[in-house]
N, C-alpha and C positions, 0 to 999 in steps of 0.2 A: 504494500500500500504506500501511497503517499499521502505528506500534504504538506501546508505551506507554514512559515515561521514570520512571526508576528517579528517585527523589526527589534524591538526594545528585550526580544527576548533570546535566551541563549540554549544550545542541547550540545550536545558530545556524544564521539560513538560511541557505540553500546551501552550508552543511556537507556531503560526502562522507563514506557510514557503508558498512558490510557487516557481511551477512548471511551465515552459513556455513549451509548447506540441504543436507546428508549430503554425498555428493561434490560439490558444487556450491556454486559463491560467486556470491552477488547484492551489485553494488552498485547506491546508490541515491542520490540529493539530495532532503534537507530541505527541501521550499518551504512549509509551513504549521504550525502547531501551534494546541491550541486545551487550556483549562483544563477538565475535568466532572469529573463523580463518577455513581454511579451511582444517584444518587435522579433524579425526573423531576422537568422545570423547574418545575411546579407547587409539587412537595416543597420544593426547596432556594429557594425565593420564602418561604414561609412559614417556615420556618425561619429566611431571613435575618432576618422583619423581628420574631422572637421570636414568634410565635404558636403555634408549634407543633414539639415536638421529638420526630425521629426515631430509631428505634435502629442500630444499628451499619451503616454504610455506608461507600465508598469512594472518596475523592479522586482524578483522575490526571492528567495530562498525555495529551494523543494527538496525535502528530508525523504526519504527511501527508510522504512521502519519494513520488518518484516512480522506479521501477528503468530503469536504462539500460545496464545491462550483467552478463552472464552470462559464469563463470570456470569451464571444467570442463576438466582433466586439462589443463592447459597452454593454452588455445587460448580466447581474449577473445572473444565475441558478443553480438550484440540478444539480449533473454531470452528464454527460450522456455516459462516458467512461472513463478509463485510462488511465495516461500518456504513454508513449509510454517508450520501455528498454532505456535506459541511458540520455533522459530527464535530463536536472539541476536542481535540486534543493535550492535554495537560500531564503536566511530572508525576510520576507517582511520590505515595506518602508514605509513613510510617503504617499508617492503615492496612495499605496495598500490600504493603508486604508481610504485613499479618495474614490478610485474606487470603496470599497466595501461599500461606504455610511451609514458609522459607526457614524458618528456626526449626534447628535439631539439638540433638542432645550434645553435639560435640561442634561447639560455634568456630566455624573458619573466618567467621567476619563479618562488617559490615554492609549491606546494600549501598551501591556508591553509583551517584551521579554526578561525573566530574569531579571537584573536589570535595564534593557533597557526601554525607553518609545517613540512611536511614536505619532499618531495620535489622536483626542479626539472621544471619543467615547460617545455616550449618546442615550436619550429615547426621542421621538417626543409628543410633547403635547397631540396628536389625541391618544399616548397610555393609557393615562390616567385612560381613564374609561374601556379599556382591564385588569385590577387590575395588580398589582405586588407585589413582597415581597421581602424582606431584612431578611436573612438568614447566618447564624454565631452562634459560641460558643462567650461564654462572652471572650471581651477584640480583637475582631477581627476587631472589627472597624467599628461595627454597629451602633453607637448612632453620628459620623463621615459622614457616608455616611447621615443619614434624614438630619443633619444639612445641606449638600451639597446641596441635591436635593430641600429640602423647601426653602433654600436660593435661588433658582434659580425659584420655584412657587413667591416666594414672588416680585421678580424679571418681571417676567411674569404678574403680575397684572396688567388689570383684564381679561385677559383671563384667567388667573389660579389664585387660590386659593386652601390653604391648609386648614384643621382641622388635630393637633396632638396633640396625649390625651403622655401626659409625668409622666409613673409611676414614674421615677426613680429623677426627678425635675434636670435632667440634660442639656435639651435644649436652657433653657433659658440664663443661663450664661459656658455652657460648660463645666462643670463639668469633669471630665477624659480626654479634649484635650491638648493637651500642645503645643504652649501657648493655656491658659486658653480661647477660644469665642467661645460664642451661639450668637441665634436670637437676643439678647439684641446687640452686635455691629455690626448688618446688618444696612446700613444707610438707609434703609426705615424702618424701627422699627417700629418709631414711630409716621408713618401714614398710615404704611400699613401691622400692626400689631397688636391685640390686647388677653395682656396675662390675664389670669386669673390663679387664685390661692387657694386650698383652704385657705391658710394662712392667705385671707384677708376678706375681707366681699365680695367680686365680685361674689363667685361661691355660689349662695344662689339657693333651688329652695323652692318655697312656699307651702305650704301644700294645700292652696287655687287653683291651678293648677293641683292637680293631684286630674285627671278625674282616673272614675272605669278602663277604657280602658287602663290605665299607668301600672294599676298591672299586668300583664302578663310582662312587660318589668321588670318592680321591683323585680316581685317575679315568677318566671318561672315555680316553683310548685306550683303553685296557683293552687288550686280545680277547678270546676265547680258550686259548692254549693257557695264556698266564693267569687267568683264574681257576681252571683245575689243575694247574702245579700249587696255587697257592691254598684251595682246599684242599692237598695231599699233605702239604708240608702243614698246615692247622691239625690236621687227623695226626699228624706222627708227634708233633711238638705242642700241640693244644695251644691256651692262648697266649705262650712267650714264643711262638710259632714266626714273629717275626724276627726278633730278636737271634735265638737261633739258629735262622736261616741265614744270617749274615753273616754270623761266626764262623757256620760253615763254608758257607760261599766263599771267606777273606780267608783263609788258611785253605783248603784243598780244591776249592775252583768248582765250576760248574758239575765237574766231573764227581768232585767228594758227595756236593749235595744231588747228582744225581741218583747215588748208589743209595740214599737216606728216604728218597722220596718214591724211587723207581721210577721217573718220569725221565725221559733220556733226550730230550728237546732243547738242544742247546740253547737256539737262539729264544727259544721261549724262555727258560732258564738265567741267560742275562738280562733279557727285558726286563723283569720281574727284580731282580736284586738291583739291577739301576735305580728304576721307581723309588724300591726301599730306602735304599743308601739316601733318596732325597728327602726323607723325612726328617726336620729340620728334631734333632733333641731339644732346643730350648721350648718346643712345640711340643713334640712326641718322647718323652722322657719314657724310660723301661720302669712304666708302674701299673697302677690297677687304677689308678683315680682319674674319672674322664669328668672333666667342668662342666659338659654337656648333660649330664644325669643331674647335677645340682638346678640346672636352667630349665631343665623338665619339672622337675618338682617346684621350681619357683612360681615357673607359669601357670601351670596345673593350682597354685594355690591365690593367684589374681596379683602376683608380683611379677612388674613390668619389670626386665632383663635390658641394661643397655652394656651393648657388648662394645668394644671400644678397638677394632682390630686395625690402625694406624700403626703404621713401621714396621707390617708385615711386609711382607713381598706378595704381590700380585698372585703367586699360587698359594701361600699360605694364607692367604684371607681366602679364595676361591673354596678353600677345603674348608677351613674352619665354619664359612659362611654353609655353605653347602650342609656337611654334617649335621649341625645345628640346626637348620631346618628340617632337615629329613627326618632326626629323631625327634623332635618337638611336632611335627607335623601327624606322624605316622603312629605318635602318643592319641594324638585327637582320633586316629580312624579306627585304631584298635579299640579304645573306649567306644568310640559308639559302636562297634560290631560288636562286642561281648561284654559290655555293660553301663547301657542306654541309661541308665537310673542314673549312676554318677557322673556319667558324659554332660548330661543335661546341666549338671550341674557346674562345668566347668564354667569358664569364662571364655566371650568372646575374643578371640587373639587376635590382632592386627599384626602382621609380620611388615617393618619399615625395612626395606631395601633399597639402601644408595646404591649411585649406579649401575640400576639394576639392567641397563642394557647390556652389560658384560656379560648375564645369566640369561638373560632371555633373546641373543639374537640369534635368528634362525640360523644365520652361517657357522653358532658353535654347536657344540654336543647339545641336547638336552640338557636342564637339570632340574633339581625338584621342584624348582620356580615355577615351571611350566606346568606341572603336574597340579600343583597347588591354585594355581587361576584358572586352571581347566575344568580341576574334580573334585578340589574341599569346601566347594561352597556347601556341602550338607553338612561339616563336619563343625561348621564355623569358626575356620580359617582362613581370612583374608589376609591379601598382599597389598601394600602398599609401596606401587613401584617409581623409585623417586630416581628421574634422570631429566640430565638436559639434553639427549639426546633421544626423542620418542621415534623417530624414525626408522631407529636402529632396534624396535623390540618388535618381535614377532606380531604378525598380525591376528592370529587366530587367539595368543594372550590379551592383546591391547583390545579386542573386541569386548572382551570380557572384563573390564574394568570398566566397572559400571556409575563407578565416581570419579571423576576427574576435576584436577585443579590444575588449569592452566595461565602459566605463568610467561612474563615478556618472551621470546622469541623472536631470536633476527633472521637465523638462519631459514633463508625460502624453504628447503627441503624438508624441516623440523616441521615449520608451520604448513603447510601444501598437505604435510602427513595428517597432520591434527585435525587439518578440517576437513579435508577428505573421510575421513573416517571416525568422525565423530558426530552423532545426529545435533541438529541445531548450530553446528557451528560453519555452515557454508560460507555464512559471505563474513566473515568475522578474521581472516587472512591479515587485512591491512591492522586492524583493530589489536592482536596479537602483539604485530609487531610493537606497535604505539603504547603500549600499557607500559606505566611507570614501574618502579621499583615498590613491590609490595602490592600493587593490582593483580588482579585474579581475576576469570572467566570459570565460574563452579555449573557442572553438573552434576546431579547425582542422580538415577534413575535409579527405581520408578517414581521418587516422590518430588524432583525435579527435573521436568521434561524439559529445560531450554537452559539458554545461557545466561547465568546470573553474575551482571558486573560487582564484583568482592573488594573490598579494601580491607587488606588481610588483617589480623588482630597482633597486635606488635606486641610478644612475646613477653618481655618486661613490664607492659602496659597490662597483659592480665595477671600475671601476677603482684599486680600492686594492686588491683581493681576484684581479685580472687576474696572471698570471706575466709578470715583467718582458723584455723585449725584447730578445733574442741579434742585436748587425747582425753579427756574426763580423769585428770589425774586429781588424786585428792587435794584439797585447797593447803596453804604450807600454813604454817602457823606464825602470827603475827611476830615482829622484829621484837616488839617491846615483849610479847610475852619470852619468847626465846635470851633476851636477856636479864629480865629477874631468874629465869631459871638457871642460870648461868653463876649470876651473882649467888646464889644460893649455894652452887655446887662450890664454889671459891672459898665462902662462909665455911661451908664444912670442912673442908680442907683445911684453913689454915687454925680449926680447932683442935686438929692433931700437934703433937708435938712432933719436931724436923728434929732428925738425926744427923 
């Protein structure tokens, strides 16, 4: 639809306006505008360049809005017609964004018209496991918004729970926010939080823990030859079966461990002890304690997990990331297959993955990322795939995130992808690009079918603006009573006699 802009007044793309059409309200989003009048290009050419002057005509604006929603006696729809010729057009309100049931349980932000902000706008718990993504070029204010939303999981405990894997080791104390807060100044921290690091001894996994069944997760090109040498050598050596195998291997050669195993494939044989040899010790230490079993019972108990895997190397984070989902994931589907009563009772889990086009482009191996956006929506286990590169993730995942926050983008490719294949967001390309630092474009389906312009919630602004934290510890007892009791105990003391 179009229509025309009163002079004295002002819109910005992807502004949200409405139209009142007798018992019926349209709303719509601005994605174009364009300056004419009503002489024809010829006229107003000649004119321009003084050759020739017209008489009385008229200047206007003409705004290009696209309708996404129909209001009639109570009850939000897809439209089912057009406003009718000379309709009003006006801003929406604080109102309108009540009636369009834009507030969720977990607020990403305010409704924003230009500099303007109305109404809070957010995602409902039950979207959870529908997956979402956080989507941005670097510096748009993506490491901003997970602080928001897992501040509000954490919040939510224990109906919700988070797990977020943090390349960049900016979450924890807020690195790039000014002022400076992460997760460490949420006032449930530090009981309904627990961080891990590789920096300390926390994030250990044991070499005694990984079973043959771990290599596919470990090592994605693993053969078929070197997983049944490494089930033979688990059968003979049980679970120091890697360990072991190295011993043997580094003292009598392919050959020692082939007469151990009976498996007489050489090149299979080296394959396999390569791999091993690359497991870093200050990672994989020869013990029985995997960090991974403490992060399953954390989350199983409504305690968000931020894992902090910065200063890894690109494959030790790949694995550590990797593992940790797989066993916290596959905790969820065994509970609901063989006992639905406590399953239910778990918490819904948001998995925050930076990066996550590393995991999900079609040109690598699989990994359990994909598995997880494709089949644990029953299990309610959602991903939340946070990259500034959305191009690069599988299209049959990215269908399937069913929330999305998009964030500035320059790159044509990135943005071309996003709207191409995201409902509601066709003509929204230029608008993408143009969003300031901390703007946002939210969908969430099904409880938000179109594009809602966000001015995202600044991260130390909610927690100053958060209600302070009741632990209902007993009241302390007053200063002055605590020093007559005091002065008493002194009294008596110095009625003994000193030796």
């Amino acid at each position: 639809m179009y229509f025309y802009l009163n002079k004295e007044a002002e819109v910005f793309f992807g502004q949200m306006v409405k139209i009142v059409s007798g018992t019926r309200s349209f709303y719509a989003r601005i994605v174009n505008a364009q300056s004419s009048s009503t002489l024809e290009t010829g006229e107003q050419l000649r004119e321009a360049q003084g050759k020739e002057t017209f008489g009385p005509y008229s200047s206007f604006k003409s705004i290009a809005a696209i309708l996404f929603l129909e209001a009639c006696k109570g009850r939000i729809r897809s439209p089912t017609f057009n406003p009718n010729y000379m309709d009003k057009v006006t801003s929406t309100t604080a109102e309108d964004c009540e009636a369009l049931r834009l507030e969720g349980d977990l607020e990403v932000g305010r409704m924003r018209s230009g500099e303007e902000v109305t109404g809070s706008v957010g995602i409902n718990i039950d979207a959870i496991p529908y997956m979402m993504g956080i989507f941005g070029m670097t510096g748009s204010g993506k490491t901003n918004c997970e602080l928001t939303l897992n501040a509000q999981i954490i919040d939510h405990s224990p109906q919700t729970v988070g797990m977020i894997f943090d390349f960049a080791g900016q979450l924890l104390d807020g690195k790039g926010i000014r002022p400076q807060k992460g997760l460490r100044d949420h006032p449930l921290f530090h009981t309904k939080v627990r961080y891990y690091s590789s920096k300390g001894d926390k994030m250990k996994i044991g070499l005694y823990t990984l079973n043959p069944g771990k290599l596919y997760t470990l090592f994605p090109e693993i053969g078929y030859a070197q997983f049944r040498l490494a089930e033979k050598l688990f059968r003979i050596f049980g679970s120091t079966w890697i360990e072991r195998s190295l011993e043997v291997f580094a003292t009598g050669g392919y050959k020692e461990l082939s007469k151990h195993s009976g498996y007489g494939q050489k090149s299979a044989i080296e394959a396999l002890m390569m791999k091993l040899q690359h497991l870093s010790s200050d990672v994989y230490p020869p013990s029985d304690y995997n960090f991974i079993d403490e992060v399953t019972e954390n989350i199983s108990q409504g305690i968000t997990c931020l894992i902090d895997i910065s200063g890894l190397t690109s494959e030790e984070q790949h694995n550590i990331v990797t593992l940790t989902a797989l066993n916290v994931a596959h905790y969820y589907k065994q509970m609901w297959e063989s006992d639905h009563e406590n399953w239910a009772k778990l918490p819904s889990l948001l998995i925050t993955l930076e990066e996550a086009h590393e995991f999900l482009d079609p040109s690598k191996p699989s990994t359990i990322f994909s598995d997880i956006a494709l089949t644990y929506r029953k299990y309610r286990v959602g991903l939340n795939a946070v990259t500034p590169r959305p191009s690069k993730i599988n299209f049959d995942v990215f269908a399937e995130l069913w929330t999305k926050v998009i964030m500035k983008t320059e790159l044509s490719q990135d943005r071309h992808y996003l709207t191409e294949n995201t409902p509601y967001l066709e003509y929204s390309d230029t608008e993408i690009k143009m969003l300031d630092i901390g703007e946002a474009l939210l969908i969430s389906e099904p409880k938000i079918r179109f594009a809602v312009p966000v001015k995202v919630t600044h991260y130390p602004e909610y927690l100053d603006h958060r209600p302070p934290v009741d632990y209902e510890l007993p009241s302390s007892r007053a200063l002055t009573e605590m020093d007559e009791r005091l002065k008493k105990l002194n009294n008596v003391s110095d009625a003994f006699p000193k030796h």
